[in-house]
N, C-alpha and C positions, 0 to 999 in steps of 0.2 A: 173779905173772902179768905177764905181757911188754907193754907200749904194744902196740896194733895201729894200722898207719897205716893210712890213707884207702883206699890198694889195695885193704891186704889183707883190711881189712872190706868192699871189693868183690867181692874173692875168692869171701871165704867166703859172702857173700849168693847169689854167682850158683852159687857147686858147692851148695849146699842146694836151692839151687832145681830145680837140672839132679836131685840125688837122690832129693829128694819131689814134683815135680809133674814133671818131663821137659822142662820149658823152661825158656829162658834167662832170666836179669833182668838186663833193658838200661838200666833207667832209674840215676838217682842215690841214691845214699844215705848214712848221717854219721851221727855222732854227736852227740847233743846231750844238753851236763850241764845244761842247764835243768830237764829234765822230771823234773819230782818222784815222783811216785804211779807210773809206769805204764815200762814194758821198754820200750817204743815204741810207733810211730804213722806211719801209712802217709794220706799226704796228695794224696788224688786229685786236686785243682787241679795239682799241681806232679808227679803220679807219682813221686814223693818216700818214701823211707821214715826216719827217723830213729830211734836207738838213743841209749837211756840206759846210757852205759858202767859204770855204778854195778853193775848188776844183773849184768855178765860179770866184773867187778871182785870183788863179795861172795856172787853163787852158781853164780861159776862157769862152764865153757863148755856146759854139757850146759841148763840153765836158759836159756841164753843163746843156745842154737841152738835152744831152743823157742819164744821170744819172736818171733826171726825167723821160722821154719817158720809162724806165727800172723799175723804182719804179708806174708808172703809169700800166704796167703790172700787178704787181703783185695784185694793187687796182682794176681792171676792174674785172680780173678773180676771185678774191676774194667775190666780189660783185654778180656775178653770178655763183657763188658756183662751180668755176670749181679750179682743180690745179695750186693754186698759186703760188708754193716754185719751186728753183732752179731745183730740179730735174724734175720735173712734165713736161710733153708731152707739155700740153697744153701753161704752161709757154713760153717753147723754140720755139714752133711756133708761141707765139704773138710776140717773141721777132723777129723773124726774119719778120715776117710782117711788122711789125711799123720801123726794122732798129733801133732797139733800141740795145746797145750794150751788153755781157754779162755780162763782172767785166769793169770797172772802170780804167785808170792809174793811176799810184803810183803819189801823190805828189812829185816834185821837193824839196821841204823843208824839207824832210822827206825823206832822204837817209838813205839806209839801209848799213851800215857798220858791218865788220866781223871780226874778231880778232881769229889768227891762235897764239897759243900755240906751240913752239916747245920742249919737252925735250930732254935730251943729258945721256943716262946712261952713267956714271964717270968709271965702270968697259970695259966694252966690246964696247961704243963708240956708241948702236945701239938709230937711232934717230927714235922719236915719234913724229906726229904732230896731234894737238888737236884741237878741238872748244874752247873745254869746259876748266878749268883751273884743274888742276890733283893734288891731296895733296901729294906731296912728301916725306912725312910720315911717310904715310897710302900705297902706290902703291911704288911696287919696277918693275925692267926690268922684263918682261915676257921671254925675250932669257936667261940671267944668273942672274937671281934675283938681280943685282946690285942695289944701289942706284940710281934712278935718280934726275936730274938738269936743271932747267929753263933754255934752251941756250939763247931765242929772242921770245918774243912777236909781233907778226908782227899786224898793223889795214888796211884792205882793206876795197875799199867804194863797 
């Protein structure tokens, strides 16, 4: 997939716009590789919309026109002073008018991996399993106060 310059990603902002809501978008918009988690984000201080290139990068232009079609939401109703934000009424019926999607999917590069803690009290055998990492210490068995013991750190994607 091809670099898109600064135009042509204005381009395409304003022909999506003219095809699913019938008006223009006049203001500015850009990419930004900063943003991690999210397709983009539409910044009413500045009438600003920003795009994470990542997401037209790894799924593509059809995902990619829905990110916009969704951040173009929240630009139209903004503009005429109606509920912009997630929650808002007005929001969720433009989104389902336009076919514009809610959230986004997760990046492909960007797995979420999990790491289960298991301890082993050394007294009475009883096992604990954890997210978080436990200070063996500080924390003894809550069945017979015993010491406890790191048995197996497991990582799941």
């Amino acid at each position: 997939m091809e670099k898109m310059t600064q135009a042509q990603l204005k381009e395409l902002v304003n022909e999506i716009s003219l095809t699913y809501f019938d008006k223009p978008y006049q203001d500015s918009v850009s990419f930004n590789n900063r943003l991690r988690t999210t397709g983009g984000r539409y910044i009413p201080s500045k009438r600003k919309i920003e795009l994470n290139p990542k997401f037209r990068r790894e799924l593509g232009e059809e995902e990619f026109t829905g990110i916009i079609k969704h951040e173009l939401c929240h630009y139209h109703l903004h503009i005429e002073g109606k509920g912009y934000k997630h929650r808002d009424k007005d929001f969720r019926k433009l989104l389902k008018k336009t076919g514009s999607p809610r959230f986004c999917q997760p990046l492909p590069s960007v797995e979420k991996k999990t790491t289960i803690y298991t301890y082993t009290c050394v007294a009475c055998q009883h096992v604990y399993k954890r997210r978080r990492r436990v200070n063996t210490d500080r924390y003894r068995c809550g069945k017979c106060r015993g010491k406890l013991k790191l048995a197996e750190k497991t990582t799941r994607k």
